[in-house]
C-alpha positions, -999 to +999 in steps of 0.1 A: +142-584-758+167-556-764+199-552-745+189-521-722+223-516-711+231-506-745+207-486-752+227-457-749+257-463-769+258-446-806+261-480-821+229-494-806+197-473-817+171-473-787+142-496-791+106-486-799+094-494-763+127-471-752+116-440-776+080-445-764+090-447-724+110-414-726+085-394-745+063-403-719+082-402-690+101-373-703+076-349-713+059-342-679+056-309-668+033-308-636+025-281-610+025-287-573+029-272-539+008-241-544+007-217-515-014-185-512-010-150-508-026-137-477-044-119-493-057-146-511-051-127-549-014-147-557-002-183-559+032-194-556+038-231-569+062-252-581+066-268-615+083-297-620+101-307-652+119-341-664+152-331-680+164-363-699+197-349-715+211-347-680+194-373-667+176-351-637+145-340-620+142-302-624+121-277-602+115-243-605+085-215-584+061-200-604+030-172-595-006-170-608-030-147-601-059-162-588-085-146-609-064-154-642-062-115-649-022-122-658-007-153-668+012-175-649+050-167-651+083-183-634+100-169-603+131-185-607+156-205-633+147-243-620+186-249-625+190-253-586+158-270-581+140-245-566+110-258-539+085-253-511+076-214-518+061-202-487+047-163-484+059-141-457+026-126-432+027-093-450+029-111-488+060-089-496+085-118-494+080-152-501+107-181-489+118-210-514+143-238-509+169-246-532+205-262-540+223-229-546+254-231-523+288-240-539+291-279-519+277-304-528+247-318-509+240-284-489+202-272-492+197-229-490+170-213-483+160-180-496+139-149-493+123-130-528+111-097-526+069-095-540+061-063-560+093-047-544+124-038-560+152-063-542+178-093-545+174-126-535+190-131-504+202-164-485+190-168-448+199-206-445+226-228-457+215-266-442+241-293-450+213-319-453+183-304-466+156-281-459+119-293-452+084-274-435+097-242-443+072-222-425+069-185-415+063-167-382+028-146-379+050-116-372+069-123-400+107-119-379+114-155-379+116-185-401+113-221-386+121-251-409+134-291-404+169-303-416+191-332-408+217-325-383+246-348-389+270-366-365+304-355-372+314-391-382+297-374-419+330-345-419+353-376-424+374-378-451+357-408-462+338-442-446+377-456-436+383-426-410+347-426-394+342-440-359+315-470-360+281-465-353+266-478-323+230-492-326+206-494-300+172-487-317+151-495-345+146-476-377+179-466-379+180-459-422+151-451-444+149-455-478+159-429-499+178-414-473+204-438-461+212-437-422+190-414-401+199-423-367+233-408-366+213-375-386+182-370-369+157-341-385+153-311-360+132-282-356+153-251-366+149-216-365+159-184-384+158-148-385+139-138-417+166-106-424+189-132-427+211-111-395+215-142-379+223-179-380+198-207-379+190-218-343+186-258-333+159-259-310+148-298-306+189-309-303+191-348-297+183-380-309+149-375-317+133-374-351+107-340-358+082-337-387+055-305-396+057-273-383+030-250-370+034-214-357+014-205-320-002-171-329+018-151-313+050-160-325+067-177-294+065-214-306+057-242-327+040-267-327+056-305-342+052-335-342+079-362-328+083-396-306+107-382-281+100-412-253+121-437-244+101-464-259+089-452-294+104-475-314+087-505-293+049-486-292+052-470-329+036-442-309+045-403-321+031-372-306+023-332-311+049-314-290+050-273-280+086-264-288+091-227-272+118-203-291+133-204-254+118-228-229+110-264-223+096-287-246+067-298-239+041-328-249+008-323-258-002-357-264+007-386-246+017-418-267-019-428-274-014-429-310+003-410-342-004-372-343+010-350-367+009-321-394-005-298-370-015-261-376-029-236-350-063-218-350-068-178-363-077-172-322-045-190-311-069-212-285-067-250-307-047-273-323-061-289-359-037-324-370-039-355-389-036-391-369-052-418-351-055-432-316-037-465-318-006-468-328+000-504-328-032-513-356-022-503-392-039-496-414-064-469-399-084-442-415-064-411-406-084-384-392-089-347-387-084-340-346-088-306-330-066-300-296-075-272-272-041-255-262-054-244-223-066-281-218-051-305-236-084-320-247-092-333-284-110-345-304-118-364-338-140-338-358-141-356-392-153-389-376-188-384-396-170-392-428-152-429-424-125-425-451-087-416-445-083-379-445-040-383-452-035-395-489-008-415-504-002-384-522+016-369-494+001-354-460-014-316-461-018-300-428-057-290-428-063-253-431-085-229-410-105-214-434-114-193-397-121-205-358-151-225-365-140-243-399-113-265-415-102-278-451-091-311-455-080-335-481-098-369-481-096-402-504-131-415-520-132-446-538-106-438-561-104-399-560-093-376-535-110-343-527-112-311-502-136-315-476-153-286-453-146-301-415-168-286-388-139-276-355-162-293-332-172-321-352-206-311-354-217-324-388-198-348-413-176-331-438-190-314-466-172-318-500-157-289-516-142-299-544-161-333-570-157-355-599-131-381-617-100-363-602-074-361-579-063-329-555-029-337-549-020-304-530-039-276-519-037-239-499-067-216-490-065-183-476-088-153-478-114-165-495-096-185-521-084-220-530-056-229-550-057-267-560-030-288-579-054-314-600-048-345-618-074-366-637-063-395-656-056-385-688-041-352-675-011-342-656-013-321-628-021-287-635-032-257-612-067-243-602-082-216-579-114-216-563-133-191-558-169-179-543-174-210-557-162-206-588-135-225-603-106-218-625-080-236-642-048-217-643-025-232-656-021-255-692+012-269-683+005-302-702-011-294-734+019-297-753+024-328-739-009-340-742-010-335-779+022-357-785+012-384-764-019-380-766-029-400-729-059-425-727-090-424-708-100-455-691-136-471-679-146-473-642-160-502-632-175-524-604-171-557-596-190-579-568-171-596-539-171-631-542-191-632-511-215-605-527-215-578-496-192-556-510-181-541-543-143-538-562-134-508-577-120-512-610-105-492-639-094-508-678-076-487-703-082-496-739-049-495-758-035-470-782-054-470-818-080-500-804-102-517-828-128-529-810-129-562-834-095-574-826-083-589-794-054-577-774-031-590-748-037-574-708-019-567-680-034-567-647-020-543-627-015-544-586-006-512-565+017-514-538+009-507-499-012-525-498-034-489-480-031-473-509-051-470-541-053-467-576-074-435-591-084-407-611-048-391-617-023-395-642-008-426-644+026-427-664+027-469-661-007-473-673-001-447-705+031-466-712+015-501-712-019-483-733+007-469-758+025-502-760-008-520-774-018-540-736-054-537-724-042-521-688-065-530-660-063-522-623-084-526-591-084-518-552-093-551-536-096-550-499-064-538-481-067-505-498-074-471-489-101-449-503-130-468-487-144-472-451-118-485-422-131-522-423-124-522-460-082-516-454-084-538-425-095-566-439-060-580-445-048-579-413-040-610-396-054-637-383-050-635-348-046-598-343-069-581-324-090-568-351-084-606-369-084-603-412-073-631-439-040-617-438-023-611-471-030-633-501-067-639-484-097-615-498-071-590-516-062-619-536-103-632-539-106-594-551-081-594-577-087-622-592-128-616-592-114-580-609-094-603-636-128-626-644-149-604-642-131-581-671-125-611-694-160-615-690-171-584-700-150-574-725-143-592-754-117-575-768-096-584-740-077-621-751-080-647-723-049-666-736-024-634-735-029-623-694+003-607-680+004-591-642+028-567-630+032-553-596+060-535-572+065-535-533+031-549-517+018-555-557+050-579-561+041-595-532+012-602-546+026-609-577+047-640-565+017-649-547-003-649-579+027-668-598+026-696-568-009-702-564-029-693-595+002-691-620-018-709-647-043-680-651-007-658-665+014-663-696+043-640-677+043-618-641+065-587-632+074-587-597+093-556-589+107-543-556+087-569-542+081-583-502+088-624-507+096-635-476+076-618-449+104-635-422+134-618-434+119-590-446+108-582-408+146-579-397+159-567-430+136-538-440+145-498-432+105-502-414+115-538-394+094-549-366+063-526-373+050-553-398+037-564-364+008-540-365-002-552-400+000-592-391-011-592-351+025-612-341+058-609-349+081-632-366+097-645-332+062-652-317+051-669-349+070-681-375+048-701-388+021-676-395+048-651-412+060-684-430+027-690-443+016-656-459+048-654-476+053-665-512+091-679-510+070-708-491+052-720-523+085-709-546+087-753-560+050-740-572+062-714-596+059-724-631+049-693-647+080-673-669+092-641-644+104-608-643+121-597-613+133-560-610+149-545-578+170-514-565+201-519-554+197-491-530+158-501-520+160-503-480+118-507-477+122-542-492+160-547-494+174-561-529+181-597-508+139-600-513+149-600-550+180-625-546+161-654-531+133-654-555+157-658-581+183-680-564+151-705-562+138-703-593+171-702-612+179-737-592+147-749-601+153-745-637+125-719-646+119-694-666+131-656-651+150-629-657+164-604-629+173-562-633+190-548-609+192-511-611+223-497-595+222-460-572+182-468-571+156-471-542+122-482-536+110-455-560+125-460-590+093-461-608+086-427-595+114-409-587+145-427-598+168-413-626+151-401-660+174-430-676+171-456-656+131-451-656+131-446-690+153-481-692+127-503-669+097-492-693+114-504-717+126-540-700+085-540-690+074-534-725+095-558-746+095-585-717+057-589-718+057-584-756+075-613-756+055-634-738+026-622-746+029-627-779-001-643-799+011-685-796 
């Protein structure tokens, strides 16, 4: 196995599983966020890039027109990462975030004359970001989130602020450090940029989503602003006047939010669910009647969760009677037509082996950013029913790495009622009379899912010559609300297995069920990898059914449920997953957790962690390896420094790059042919 800390020096070539993670981890160019003209005729999206050389994300906003009469050009340079294009009422202007201002750390946000002659000018300049940019209808007034730090942060440095006083939970949150002391807030600006942004949710309270009222004098977000939200998990739509009192629309019955208001001004469409103190649900499309206060669940008639672990889109109006929404299906997610008044079950609008990852529809039209799996995301339009691929942002790309297809499979419950969806990727240059090692792969969550989008693990592990295979077992998202909740605990109130019960039959059925059935796949040479929820189950795995692995990855993983309940950024929710908490019940948290079985653990491991990972804190990582190292076994521990949770995803180019290639040569190591 290479020395990856060396890898850059000019003395120490990088390895071929180093080469092979960067060009496909560095050649990436996807589109995202589109938003629509008004009129319905332009795009504005983003493209994002991976610049390796300077080890950064890059971002820049592009237009299309939506009947592909000109090609798709760029708006802007990238250099400042340039984000979240939103179009002004008229579709003369559109608004863009960006890093343009001289300090460090400070987000801007800008205004771009359409088909006008004009400079860009700067309405906003946020110390600590810029999110939900979103226009007023009579295009005066630009409302938008940002941080609003305690002045502790104008310090010198950490030895001259004052200490912080804690009296709540969620206090940090991975990726962003401390939140407490800089809560997001609801902000306001004039969109002539003639005067200063306005705070108008001060306090300690946390704000998400922005929607407009139709005549300009409010917005609409969503918040837990009571006294006891961090005991109830409960958040709330809230009416936040330009001047006036803010005021609840809900009422700490559940978890409402991305809200957007109807063409007549009269209702409320959001995302949520009624109980806040049961996770996983099946997140629904609700409709609100301002005059009233009464709502409803319109999308009830479809029983699949309607916000997607690709991120949550507010549903659209397509006018008073209609909505679009984005649902997960069994591996794929895809628009759906939602009746206002619940009247009939959602009607798909978009089909096939794909996955809408963000959308927009105004005027007639449809702008889509699509991923299947052996293509990135790329942009479409939709419309009259037609549909239009716009952009071909990954062909270059495609021909050099040239990404694999897989095979969708099914596999039976071991109680035959239900059936496993599963996937399994052939490798690179296969030759279907030879045998090849596999890795079985395990997402993270655990309501989440694997599916038809590009998937930059599985093309690394295809290109590296393992079989890849992957599943949703129960626990997941994508299916019907019984199906996610299966996993729940044993004596909540809607009582599962708990973790490592059916999600582990699943798997495993998955795993036998592919040796079965495909020959090429060499019993002998089994690795599993998995991060977060996935490493859970991937010390799980190594505890109880170790033998059935020559080697496991467990990466960023949950391995003791007890101190992961007071040590985690989310601490003391994972109540609502396991029906009692770790004071209650010890016992019960004890037993679902893997450390308890650790003297089990025979089977060679990987651990990797982030040093910065505040969702399952790098001490998860320490006393897996602590064990194991004092029992004498066989594993090997990364740590990557200045990383989160998401260092898979989103961490540095380099440091992604680098734990590809610790993946790669680990399990060709060990599984090697004996």
């Amino acid at each position: 196995m290479s020395d990856v800390s060396n890898v850059q020096a000019s003395n120490h070539p990088p390895s071929n599983h180093a080469v092979l993670a960067e060009r496909i981890i560095g050649g990436v160019v996807t589109a995202a966020s589109p938003a629509l003209s008004p009129d319905g005729a332009q795009i504005a999206f983003v493209v994002g890039k991976v610049d390796m050389v300077k080890n950064k994300a890059r971002s820049e906003v592009w237009v299309a027109a939506t009947d592909a009469s000109t090609a798709p050009r760029p708006l802007t340079s990238g250099e400042k990462n340039d984000s979240q294009p939103t179009w002004s009422p008229d579709g003369r202007s559109l608004a863009f975030v960006s890093s343009r201002s001289e300090n460090k750390g400070e987000a801007t946000l800008h205004v771009l004359p359409m088909g006008l002659p004009g400079e860009v000018r700067t309405i906003a300049i946020m110390k600590d970001g810029i999110d939900d940019v979103a226009w007023s209808p009579d295009g005066r007034s630009v409302a938008f989130t940002s941080r609003t730090r305690h002045e502790r942060y104008d310090a010198e440095d950490e030895s001259w602020q004052a200490p912080r006083k804690i009296e709540r939970f969620f206090t940090q949150l991975n990726g962003e450090g401390w939140i407490y002391d800089r809560p997001s807030h609801v902000y306001v600006v004039a969109a002539d940029g003639t005067a200063p942004p306005r705070n108008l949710t001060p306090g300690e309270f946390q704000h998400s989503g922005i929607g407009w009222l139709a005549d300009s004098s409010a917005v609409i977000t969503s918040a837990a602003r009571h006294d006891t939200w961090d005991f109830d998990f409960a958040s709330d739509l809230y009416l936040v006047p330009l001047d006036g009192e803010i005021t609840a629309l809900t009422h700490q019955t559940g978890n409402y939010h991305a809200a957007r208001v109807s063409p007549d001004g009269r209702r409320v469409a959001f995302l949520g669910m009624d109980d806040s103190r049961t996770d996983p649900q099946n997140h629904h499309v609700g409709v609100l009647t301002l005059a009233t206060g009464e709502r409803q669940w319109v999308s009830r008639g479809l029983d699949r969760t309607f916000d997607s672990v690709s991120g949550s889109v507010a549903p659209v109006w397509l006018d008073d009677d209609t909505l679009l929404s984005c649902a997960e299906d069994r591996g794929t997610s895809h628009l759906y037509r939602v009746s206002a008044d619940g009247s009939y079950a959602p009607v798909a609008v978009s089909t096939g082996a794909r996955w809408v990852k963000s959308w927009d529809a105004r005027s007639g039209s449809v702008a889509m950013a699509i991923s299947s799996v052996d293509r990135t995301t790329e942009l479409f339009a939709l419309r009259d029913g037609a549909e239009t691929q716009l952009t071909h942002l990954g062909a270059a790309y495609a021909a050099v790495v040239k990404p694999q297809s897989w095979e969708r499979f099914a596999v039976p419950t071991t109680d035959a009622t239900l059936e496993i969806d599963a996937w399994i990727m052939r490798p690179v240059g296969f030759d279907a009379t030879k045998t090849y090692p596999m890795l079985l792969n395990v997402h993270g969550g655990p309501h989440t899912q694997y599916g038809e989008t590009f998937f930059d693990e599985a093309q690394m592990q295809a290109a590296a010559g393992f079989v890849v295979l992957m599943s949703n077992p129960r626990g997941g998202s994508g299916r019907e609300q019984s199906w996610g909740q299966a996993i729940l605990g044993p004596k909540h109130k809607h009582p599962g297995t708990g973790w490592g019960g059916v999600d582990v039959d699943d798997v495993l059925a998955v795993l036998d069920a592919a040796l079965a059935r495909y020959p090429f796949c060499d019993p002998d040479r089994v690795g599993m990898i998995g991060g977060s929820y996935g490493g859970y189950m991937a010390t799980w795995l190594a505890a109880h059914h170790g033998s059935r692995f020559r080697a496991i990855c467990s990466e960023r993983a949950v391995n003791n449920l007890i101190s992961e309940e007071w040590s985690s950024d989310i601490g003391s929710v994972f109540q609502v997953e396991h029906g009692t908490t770790h004071i209650e019940d010890p016992t019960e948290y004890a037993r679902m957790s893997p450390m308890t079985y650790v003297n089990d653990i025979h089977t060679p491991m990987l651990i990797i962690h982030s040093e910065n990972d505040l969702r399952c804190p790098m001490s998860q990582a320490e006393e897996l390896f602590m064990a194991l190292r004092l029992l004498r076994r066989d594993v090997t521990f990364y740590r990557f420094p200045g990383e989160t949770h998401e260092l898979s995803r989103s961490g540095s180019p380099v440091h992604r790059r680098q734990r590809g290639e610790i993946v790669l040569d680990y399990f060709t190591d060990k599984l090697a042919p004996r």
